[in-house]
NURO-620972 format. One record per residue (C-alpha): residue number from 1; chain; residue in three letters; x, y, z. Coordinates in steps of 0.2 Angstrom, whole numbers. Layout:
REM NURO-620972
<node><pos>NUM</pos><unit>A</unit><code>Ala</code><c1>X</c1><c2>Y</c2><c3>Z</c3></node>
...
***
This chain:
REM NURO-620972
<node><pos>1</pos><unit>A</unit><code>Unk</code><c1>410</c1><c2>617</c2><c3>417</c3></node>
<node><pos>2</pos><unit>A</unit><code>Unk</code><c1>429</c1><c2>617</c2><c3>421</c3></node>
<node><pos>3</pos><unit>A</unit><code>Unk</code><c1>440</c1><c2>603</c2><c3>422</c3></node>
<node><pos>4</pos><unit>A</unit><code>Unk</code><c1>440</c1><c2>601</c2><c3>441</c3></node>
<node><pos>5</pos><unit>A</unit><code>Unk</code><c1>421</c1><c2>598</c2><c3>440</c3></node>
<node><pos>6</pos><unit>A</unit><code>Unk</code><c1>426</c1><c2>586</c2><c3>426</c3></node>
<node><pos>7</pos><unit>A</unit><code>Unk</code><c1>436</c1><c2>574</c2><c3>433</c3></node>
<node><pos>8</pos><unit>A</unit><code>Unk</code><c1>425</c1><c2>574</c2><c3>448</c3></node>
<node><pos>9</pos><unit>A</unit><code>Unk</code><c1>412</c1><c2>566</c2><c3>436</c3></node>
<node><pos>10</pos><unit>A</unit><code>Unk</code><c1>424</c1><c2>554</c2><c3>432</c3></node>
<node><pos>11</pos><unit>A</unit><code>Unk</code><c1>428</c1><c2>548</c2><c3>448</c3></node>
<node><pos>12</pos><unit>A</unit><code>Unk</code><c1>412</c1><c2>547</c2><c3>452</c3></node>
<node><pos>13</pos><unit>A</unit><code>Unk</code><c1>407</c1><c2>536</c2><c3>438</c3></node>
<node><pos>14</pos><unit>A</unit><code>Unk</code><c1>423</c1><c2>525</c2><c3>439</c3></node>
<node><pos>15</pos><unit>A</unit><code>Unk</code><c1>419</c1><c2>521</c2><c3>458</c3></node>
<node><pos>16</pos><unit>A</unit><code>Unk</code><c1>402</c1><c2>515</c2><c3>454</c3></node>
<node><pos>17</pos><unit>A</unit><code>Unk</code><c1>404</c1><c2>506</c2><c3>436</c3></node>
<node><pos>18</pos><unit>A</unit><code>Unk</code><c1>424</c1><c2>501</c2><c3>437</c3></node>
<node><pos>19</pos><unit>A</unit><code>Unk</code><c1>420</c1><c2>483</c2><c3>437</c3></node>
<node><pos>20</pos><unit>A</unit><code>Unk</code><c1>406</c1><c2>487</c2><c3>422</c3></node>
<node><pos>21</pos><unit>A</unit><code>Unk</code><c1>419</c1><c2>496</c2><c3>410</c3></node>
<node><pos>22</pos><unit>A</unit><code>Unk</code><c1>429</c1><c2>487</c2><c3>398</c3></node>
<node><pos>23</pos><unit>A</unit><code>Unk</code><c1>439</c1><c2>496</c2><c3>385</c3></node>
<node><pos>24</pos><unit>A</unit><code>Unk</code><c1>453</c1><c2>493</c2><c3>373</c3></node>
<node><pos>25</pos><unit>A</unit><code>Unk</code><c1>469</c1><c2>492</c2><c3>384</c3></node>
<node><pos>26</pos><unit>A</unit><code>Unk</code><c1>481</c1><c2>503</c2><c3>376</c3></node>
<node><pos>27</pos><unit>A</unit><code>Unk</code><c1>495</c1><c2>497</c2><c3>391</c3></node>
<node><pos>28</pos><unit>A</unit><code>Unk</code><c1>499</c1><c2>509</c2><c3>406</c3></node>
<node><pos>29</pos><unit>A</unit><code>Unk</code><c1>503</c1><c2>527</c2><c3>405</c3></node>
<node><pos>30</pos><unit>A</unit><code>Unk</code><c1>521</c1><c2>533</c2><c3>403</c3></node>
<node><pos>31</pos><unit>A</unit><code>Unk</code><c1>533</c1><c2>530</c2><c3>418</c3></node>
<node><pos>32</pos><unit>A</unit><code>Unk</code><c1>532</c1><c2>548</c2><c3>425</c3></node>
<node><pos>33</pos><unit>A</unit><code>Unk</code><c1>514</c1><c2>549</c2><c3>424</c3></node>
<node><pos>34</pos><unit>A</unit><code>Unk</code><c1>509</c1><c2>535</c2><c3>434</c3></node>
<node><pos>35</pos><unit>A</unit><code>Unk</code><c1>514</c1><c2>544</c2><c3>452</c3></node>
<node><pos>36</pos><unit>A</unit><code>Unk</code><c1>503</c1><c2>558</c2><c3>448</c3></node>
<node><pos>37</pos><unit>A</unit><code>Unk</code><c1>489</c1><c2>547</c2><c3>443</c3></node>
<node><pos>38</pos><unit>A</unit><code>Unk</code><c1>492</c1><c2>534</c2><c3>459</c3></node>
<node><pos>39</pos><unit>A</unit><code>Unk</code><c1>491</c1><c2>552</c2><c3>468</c3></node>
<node><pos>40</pos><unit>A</unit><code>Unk</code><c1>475</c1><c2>557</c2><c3>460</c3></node>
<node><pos>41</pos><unit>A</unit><code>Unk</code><c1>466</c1><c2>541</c2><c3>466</c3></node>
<node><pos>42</pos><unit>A</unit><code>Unk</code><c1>472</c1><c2>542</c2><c3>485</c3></node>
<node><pos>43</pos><unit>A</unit><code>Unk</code><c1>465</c1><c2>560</c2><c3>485</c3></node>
<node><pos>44</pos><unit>A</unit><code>Unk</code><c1>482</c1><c2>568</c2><c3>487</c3></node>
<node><pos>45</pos><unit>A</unit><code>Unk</code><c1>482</c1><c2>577</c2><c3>471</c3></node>
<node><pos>46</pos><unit>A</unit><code>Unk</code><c1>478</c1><c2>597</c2><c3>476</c3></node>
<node><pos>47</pos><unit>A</unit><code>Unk</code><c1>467</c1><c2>607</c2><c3>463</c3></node>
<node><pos>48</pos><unit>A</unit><code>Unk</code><c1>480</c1><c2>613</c2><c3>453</c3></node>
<node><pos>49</pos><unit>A</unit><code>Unk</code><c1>486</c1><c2>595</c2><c3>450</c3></node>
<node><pos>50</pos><unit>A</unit><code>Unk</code><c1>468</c1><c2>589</c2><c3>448</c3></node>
<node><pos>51</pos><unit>A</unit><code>Unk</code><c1>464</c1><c2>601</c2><c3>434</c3></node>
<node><pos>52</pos><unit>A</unit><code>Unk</code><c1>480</c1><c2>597</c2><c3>424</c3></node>
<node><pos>53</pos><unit>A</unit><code>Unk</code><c1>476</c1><c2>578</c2><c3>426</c3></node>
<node><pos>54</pos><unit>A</unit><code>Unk</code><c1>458</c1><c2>582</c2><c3>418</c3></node>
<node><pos>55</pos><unit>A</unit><code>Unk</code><c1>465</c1><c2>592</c2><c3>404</c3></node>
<node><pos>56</pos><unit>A</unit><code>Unk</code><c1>479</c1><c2>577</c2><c3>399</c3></node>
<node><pos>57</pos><unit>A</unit><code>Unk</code><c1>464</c1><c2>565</c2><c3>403</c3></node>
<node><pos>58</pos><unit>A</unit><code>Unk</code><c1>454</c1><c2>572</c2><c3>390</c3></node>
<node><pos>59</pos><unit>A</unit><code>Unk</code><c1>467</c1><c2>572</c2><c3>381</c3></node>
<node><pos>60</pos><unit>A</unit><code>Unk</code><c1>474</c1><c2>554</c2><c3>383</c3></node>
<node><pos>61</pos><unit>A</unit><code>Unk</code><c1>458</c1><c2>543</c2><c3>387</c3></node>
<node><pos>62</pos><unit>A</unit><code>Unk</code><c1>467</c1><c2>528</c2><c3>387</c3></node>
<node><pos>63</pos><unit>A</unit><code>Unk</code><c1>476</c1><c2>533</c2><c3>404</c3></node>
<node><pos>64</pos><unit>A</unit><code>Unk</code><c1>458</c1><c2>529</c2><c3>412</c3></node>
<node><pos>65</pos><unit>A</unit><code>Unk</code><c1>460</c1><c2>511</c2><c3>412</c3></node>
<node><pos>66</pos><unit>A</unit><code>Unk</code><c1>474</c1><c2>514</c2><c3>422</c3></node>
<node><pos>67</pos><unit>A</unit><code>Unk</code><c1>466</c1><c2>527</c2><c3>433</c3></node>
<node><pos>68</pos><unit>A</unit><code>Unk</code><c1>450</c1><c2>516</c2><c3>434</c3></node>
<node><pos>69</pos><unit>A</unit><code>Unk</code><c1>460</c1><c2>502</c2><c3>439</c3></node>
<node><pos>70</pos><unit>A</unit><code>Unk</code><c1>471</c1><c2>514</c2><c3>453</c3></node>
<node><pos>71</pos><unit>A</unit><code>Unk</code><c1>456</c1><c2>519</c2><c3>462</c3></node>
<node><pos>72</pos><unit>A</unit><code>Unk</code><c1>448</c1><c2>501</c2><c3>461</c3></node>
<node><pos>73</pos><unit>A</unit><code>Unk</code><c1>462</c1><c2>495</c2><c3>468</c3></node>
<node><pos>74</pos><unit>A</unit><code>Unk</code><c1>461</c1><c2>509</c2><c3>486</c3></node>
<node><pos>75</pos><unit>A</unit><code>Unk</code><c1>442</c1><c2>502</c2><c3>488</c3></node>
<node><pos>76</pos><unit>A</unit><code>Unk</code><c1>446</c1><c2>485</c2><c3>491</c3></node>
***
């Protein structure tokens, strides 16, 4: 699988189980991360971008609060 397909999963499953997920916060990303993630969960990111987000989400899984709570916030 790559990491496109990846974060594709996620979303999926954040979109449908956001409000069931609870986690440890670790607060919100660094300062410079969070207009790439807000871009991300409006759909703005392009592939390249997407797959770099995956990659530092794997890598970083605390970030997903944050990105959980981004696309959350765009379906209300």
């Amino acid at each position: 699988m790559n990491a496109e397909h990846d974060l594709s999963i996620l979303a999926n499953f954040l979109r449908r189980m956001v409000p069931d997920v609870e986690g440890h916060d670790m607060g919100d990303p660094p300062a410079e991360l969070i207009p790439r993630l807000d871009a991300f969960a409006a759909g703005k990111a392009d592939a390249k971008e997407r797959s770099a987000l995956a990659l530092l989400l794997k890598e970083h899984p605390e970030y997903l609060r944050y990105l959980g709570r981004a696309i959350r916030s765009r379906a209300a």
